[in-house]
SEZAFI-75081 format. One record per residue (C-alpha): x, y, z; residue number from 0; residue in three letters. Coordinates in nm, 3 decimals. Example, Ala and Ser with C-alpha at 12.3 -4.5 7.8 and 13.67 -1.06 7.14 Angstrom:
2
<node c1="1.230" c2="-0.450" c3="0.780" seq="0" type="ALA"/>
<node c1="1.367" c2="-0.106" c3="0.714" seq="1" type="SER"/>
END
This chain:
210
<node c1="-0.857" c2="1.183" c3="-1.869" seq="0" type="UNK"/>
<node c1="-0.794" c2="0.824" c3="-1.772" seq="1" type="UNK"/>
<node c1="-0.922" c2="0.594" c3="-1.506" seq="2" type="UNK"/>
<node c1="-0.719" c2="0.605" c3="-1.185" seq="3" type="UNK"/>
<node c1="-0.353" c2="0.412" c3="-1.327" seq="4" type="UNK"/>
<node c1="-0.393" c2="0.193" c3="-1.041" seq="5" type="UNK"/>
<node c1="-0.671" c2="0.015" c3="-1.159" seq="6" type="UNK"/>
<node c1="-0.609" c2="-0.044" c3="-1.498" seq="7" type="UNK"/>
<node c1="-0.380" c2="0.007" c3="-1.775" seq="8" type="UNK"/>
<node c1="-0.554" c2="0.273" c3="-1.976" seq="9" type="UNK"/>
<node c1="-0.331" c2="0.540" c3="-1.853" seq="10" type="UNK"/>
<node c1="0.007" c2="0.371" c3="-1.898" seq="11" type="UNK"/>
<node c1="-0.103" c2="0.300" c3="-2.258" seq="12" type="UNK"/>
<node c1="-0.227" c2="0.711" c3="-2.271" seq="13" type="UNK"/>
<node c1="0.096" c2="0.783" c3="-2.181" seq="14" type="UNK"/>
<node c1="0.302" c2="0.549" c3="-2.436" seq="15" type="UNK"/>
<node c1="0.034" c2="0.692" c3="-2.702" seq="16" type="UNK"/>
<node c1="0.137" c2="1.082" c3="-2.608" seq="17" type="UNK"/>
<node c1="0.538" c2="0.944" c3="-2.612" seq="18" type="UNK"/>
<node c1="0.480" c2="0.880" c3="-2.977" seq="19" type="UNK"/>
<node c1="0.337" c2="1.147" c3="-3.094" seq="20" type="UNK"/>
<node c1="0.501" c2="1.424" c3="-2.899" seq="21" type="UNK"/>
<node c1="0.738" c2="1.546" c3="-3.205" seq="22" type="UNK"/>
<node c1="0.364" c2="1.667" c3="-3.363" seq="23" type="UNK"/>
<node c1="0.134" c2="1.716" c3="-3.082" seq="24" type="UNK"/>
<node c1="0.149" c2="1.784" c3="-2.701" seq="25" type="UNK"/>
<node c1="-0.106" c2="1.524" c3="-2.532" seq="26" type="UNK"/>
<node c1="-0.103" c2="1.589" c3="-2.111" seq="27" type="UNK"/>
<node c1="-0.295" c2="1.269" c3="-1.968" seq="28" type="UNK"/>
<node c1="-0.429" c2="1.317" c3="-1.666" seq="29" type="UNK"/>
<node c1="-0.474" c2="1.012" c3="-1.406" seq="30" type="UNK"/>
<node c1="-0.767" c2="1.133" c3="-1.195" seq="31" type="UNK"/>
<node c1="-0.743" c2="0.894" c3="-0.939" seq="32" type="UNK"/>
<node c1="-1.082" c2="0.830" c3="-0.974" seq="33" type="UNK"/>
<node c1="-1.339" c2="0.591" c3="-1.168" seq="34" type="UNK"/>
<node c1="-1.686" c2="0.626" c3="-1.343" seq="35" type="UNK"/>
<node c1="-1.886" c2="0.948" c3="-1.314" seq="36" type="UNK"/>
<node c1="-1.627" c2="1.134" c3="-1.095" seq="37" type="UNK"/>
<node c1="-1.394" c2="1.068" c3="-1.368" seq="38" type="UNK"/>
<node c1="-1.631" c2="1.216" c3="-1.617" seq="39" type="UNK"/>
<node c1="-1.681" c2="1.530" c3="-1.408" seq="40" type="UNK"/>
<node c1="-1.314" c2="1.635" c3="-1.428" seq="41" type="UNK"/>
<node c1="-1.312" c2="1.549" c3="-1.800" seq="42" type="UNK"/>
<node c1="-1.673" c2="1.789" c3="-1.879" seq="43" type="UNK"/>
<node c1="-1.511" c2="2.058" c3="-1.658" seq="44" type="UNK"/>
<node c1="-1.229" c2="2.082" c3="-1.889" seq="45" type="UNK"/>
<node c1="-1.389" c2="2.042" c3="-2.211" seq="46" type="UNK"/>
<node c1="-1.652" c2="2.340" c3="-2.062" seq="47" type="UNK"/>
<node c1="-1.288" c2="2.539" c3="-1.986" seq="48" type="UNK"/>
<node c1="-1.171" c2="2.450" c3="-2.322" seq="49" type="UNK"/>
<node c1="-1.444" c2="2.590" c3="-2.489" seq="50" type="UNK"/>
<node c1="-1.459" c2="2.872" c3="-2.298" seq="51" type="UNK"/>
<node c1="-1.107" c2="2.979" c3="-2.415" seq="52" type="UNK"/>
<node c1="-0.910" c2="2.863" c3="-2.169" seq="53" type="UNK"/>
<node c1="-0.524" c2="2.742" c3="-2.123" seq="54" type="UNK"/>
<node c1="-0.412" c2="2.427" c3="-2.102" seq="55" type="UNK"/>
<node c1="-0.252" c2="2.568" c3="-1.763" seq="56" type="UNK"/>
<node c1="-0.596" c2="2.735" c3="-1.645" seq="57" type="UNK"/>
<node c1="-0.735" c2="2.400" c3="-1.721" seq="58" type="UNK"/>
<node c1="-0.459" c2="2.191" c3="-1.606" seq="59" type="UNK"/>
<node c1="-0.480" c2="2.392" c3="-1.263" seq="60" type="UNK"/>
<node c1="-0.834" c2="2.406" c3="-1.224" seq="61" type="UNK"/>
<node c1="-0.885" c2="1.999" c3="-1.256" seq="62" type="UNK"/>
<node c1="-0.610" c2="1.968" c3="-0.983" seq="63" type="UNK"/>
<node c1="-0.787" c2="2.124" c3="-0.739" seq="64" type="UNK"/>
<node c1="-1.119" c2="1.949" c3="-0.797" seq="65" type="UNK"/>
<node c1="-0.945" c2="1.648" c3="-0.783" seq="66" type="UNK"/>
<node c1="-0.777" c2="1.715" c3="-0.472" seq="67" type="UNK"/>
<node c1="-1.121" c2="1.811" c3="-0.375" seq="68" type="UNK"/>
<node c1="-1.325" c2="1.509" c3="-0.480" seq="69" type="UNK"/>
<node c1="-1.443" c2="1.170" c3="-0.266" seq="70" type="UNK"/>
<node c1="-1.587" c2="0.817" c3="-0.327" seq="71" type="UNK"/>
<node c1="-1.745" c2="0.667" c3="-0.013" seq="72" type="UNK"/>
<node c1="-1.951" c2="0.387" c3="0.033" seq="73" type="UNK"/>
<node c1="-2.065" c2="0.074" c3="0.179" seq="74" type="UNK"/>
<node c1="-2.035" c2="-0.282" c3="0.117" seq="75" type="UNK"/>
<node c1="-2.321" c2="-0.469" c3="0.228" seq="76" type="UNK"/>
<node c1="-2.210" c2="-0.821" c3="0.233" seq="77" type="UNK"/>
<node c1="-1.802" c2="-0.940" c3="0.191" seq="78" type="UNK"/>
<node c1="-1.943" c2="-1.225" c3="-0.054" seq="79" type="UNK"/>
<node c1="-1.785" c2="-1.065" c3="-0.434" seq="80" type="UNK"/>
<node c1="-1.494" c2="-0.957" c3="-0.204" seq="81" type="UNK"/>
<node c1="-1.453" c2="-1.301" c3="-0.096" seq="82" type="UNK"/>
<node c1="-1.484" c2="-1.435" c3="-0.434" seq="83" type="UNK"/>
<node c1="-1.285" c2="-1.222" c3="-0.604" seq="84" type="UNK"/>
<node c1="-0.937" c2="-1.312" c3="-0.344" seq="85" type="UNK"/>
<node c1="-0.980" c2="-0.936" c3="-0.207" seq="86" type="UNK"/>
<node c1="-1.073" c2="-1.056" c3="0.168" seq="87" type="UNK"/>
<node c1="-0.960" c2="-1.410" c3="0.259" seq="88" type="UNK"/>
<node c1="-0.928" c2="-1.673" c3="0.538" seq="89" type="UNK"/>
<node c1="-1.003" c2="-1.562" c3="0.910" seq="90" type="UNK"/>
<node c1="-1.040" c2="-1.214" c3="0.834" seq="91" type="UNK"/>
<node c1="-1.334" c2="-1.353" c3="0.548" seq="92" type="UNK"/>
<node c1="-1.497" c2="-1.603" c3="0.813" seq="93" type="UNK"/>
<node c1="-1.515" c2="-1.319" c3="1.066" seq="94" type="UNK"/>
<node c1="-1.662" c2="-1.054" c3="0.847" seq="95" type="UNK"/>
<node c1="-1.925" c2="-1.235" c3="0.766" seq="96" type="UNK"/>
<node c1="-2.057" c2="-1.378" c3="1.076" seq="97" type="UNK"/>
<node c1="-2.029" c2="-1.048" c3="1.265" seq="98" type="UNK"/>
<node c1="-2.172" c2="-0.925" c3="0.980" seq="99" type="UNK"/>
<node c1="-1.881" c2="-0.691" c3="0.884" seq="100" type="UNK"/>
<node c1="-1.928" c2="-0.435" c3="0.660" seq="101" type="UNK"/>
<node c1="-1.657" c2="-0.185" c3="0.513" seq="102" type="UNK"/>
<node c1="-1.699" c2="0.163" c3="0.460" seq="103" type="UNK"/>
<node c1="-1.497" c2="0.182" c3="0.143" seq="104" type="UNK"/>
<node c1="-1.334" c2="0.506" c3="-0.039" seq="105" type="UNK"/>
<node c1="-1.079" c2="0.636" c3="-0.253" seq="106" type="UNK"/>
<node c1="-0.744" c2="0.771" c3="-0.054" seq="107" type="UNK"/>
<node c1="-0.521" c2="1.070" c3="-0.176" seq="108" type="UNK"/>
<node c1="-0.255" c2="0.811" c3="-0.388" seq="109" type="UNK"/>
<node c1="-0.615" c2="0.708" c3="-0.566" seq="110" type="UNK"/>
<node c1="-0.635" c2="0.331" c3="-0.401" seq="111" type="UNK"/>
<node c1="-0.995" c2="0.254" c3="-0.283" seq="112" type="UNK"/>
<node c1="-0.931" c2="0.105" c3="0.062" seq="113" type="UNK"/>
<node c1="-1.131" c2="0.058" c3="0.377" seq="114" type="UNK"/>
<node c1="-1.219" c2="0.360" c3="0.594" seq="115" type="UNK"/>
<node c1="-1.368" c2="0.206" c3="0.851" seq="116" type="UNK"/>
<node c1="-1.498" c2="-0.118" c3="0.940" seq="117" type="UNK"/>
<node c1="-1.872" c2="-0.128" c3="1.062" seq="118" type="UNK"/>
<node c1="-2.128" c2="-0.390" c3="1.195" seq="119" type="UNK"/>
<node c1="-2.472" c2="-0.460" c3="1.031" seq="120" type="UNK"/>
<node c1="-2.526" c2="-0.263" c3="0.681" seq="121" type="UNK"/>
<node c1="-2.755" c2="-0.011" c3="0.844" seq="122" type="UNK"/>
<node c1="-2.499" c2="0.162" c3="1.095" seq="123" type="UNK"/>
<node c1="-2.213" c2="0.108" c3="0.784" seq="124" type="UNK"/>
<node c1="-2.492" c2="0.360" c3="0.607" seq="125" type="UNK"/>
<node c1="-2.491" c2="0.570" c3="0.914" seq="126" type="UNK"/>
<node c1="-2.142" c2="0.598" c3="0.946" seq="127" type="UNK"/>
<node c1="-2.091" c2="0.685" c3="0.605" seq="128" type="UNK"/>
<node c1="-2.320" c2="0.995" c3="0.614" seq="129" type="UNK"/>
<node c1="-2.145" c2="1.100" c3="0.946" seq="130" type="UNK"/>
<node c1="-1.822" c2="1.105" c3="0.760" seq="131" type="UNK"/>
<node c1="-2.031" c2="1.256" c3="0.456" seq="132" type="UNK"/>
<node c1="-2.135" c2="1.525" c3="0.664" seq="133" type="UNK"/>
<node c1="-1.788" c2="1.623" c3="0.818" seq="134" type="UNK"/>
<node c1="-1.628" c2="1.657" c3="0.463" seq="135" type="UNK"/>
<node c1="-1.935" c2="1.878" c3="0.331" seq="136" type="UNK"/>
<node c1="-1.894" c2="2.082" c3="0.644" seq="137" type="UNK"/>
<node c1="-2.083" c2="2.419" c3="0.593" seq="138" type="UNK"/>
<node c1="-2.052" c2="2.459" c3="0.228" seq="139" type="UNK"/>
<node c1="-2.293" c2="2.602" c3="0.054" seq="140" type="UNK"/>
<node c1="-2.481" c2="2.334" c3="-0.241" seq="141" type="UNK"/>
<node c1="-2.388" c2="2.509" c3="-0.526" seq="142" type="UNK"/>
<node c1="-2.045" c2="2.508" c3="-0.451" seq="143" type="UNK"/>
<node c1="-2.038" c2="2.093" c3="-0.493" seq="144" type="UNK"/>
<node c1="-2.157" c2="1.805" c3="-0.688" seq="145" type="UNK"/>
<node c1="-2.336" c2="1.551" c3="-0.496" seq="146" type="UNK"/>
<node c1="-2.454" c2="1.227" c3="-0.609" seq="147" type="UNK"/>
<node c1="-2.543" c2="0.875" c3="-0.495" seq="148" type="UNK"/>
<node c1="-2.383" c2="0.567" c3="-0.649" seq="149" type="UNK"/>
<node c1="-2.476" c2="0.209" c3="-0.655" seq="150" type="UNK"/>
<node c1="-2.407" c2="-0.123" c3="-0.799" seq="151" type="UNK"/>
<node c1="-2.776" c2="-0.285" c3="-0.716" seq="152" type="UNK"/>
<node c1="-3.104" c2="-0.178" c3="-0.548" seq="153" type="UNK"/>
<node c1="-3.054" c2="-0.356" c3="-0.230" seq="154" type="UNK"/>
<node c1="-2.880" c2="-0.071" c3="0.043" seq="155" type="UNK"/>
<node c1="-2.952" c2="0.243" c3="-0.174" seq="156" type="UNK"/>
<node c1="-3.320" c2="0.271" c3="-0.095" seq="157" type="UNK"/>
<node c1="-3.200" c2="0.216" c3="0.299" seq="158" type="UNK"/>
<node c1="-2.909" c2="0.497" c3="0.252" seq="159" type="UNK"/>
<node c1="-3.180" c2="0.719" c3="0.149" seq="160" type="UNK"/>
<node c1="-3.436" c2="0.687" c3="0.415" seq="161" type="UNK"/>
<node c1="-3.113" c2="0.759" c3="0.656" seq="162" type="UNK"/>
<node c1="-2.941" c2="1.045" c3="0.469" seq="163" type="UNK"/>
<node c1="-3.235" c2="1.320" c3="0.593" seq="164" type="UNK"/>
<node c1="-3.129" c2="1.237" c3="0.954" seq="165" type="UNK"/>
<node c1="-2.760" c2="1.399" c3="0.862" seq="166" type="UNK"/>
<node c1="-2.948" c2="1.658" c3="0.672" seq="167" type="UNK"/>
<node c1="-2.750" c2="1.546" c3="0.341" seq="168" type="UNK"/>
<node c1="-2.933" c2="1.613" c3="0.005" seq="169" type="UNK"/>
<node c1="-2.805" c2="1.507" c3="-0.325" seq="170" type="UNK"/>
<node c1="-2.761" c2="1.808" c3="-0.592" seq="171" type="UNK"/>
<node c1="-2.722" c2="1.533" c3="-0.933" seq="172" type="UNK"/>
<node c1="-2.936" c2="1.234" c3="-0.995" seq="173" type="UNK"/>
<node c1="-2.820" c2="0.876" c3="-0.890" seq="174" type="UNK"/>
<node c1="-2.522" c2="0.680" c3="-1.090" seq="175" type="UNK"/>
<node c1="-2.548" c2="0.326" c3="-1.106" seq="176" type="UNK"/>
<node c1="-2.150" c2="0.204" c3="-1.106" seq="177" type="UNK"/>
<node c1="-1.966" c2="0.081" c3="-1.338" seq="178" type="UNK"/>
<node c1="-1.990" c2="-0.352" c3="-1.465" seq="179" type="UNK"/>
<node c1="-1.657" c2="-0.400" c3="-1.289" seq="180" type="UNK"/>
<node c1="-1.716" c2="-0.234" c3="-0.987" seq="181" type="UNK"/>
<node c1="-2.051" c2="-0.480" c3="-0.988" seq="182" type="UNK"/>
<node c1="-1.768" c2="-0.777" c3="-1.023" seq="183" type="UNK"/>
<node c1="-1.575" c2="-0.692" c3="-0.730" seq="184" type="UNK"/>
<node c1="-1.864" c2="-0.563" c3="-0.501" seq="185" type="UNK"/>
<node c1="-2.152" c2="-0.789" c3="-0.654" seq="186" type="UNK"/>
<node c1="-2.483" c2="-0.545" c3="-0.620" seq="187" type="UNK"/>
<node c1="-2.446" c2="-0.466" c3="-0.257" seq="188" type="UNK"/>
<node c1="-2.222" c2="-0.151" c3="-0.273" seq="189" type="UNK"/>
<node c1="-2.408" c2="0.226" c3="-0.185" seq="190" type="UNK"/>
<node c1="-2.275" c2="0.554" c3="-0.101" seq="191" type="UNK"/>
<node c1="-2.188" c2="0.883" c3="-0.231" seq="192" type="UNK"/>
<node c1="-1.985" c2="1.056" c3="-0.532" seq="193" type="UNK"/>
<node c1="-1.864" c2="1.404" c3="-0.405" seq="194" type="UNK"/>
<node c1="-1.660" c2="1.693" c3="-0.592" seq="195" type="UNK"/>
<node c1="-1.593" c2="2.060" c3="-0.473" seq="196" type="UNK"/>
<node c1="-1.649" c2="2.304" c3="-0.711" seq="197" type="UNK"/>
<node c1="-1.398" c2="2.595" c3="-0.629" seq="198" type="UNK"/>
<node c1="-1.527" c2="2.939" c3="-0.521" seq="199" type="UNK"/>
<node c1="-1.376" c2="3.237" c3="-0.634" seq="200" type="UNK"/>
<node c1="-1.243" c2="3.313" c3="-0.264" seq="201" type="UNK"/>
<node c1="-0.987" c2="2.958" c3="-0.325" seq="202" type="UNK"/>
<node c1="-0.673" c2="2.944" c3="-0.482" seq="203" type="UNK"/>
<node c1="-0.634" c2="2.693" c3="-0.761" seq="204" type="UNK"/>
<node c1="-0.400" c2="2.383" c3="-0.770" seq="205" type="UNK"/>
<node c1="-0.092" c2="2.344" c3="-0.954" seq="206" type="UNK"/>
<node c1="-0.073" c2="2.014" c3="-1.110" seq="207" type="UNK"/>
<node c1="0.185" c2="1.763" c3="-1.157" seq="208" type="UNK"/>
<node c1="0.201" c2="1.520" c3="-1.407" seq="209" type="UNK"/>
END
């Protein structure tokens, strides 16, 4: 289970690893378009299938549909790292941050985290985000999803909390703090939610691809 191929190179050199050794073993590497925890989910899944008895297919199938079932979302709270780091530059940087611009970030079907919407003032970006949160989650019942908050500092996650109870949102796994590079690109100002379905018994699964 690598981290989404977009981001890094881990799953191009997964893949050149499997290449070698396919004439003695069959290695599948699976790019789950995802980073940190939410990658970790799809990998405990399969090693709880695995255990179980399962197929490489069964398991294979079943991590396909969580993944097409699975969303990052959060907010950045200032443009600073994003400045720093090249990501947001010249008009569009001196704009954001004297209207005080901040994205609502997330992860899109191809796996690229881009920016959902654009919001003023950190507190309604919060908002926003668990209006959106609230649509996906629709009226599915807890146990049928993992739900978890993720955050590169202290600074909006406190705030996201006191607003979440408004939207009647409630968390079902404790708080991840993100990942060192995602604190390099979004500098300790990033908040929001990890989500994965979990399917029911009344939902197909997903044939996957590689």
């Amino acid at each position: 289970f690598a981290l989404y191929s977009g981001l890094r190179g881990t799953y191009n050199k997964l893949c050149l690893i499997a290449r070698e050794f396919e004439d003695r073993i069959r290695i599948r590497v699976v790019d789950t378009k995802i980073t940190c925890f939410g990658e970790g989910i799809l990998a405990i899944k399969a090693a709880e299938m695995a255990r179980a008895g399962a197929s490489s297919e069964a398991i294979l199938s079943e991590v396909a549909w969580m993944m097409k079932h699975q969303v990052f979302m959060g907010v950045d709270g200032k443009l600073d790292y994003l400045i720093y780091n090249g990501r947001l530059k010249g008009g569009k940087a001196f704009m954001g941050q004297m209207l005080q611009i901040c994205p609502v970030v997330h992860f899109n079907e191809e796996g690229e985290i881009v920016a959902l919407e654009s919001v003023r003032t950190p507190k309604k970006a919060l908002a926003r985000t668990c209006e959106l949160l609230r649509e996906k989650l629709g009226d599915r019942a807890p146990e049928d999803y993992l739900l978890w908050h993720v955050y590169t500092g202290p600074s909006l996650i406190t705030t996201l909390k006191e607003i979440e109870g408004r939207y009647g949102i409630q968390t079902t796994h404790e708080d991840v703090i993100m990942s060192p590079v995602s604190g390099c690109h979004n500098g300790p100002w990033l908040a929001g939610y990890g989500l994965v379905f979990l399917r029911r018994e009344d939902e197909p699964p997903e044939e996957y691809h590689d």
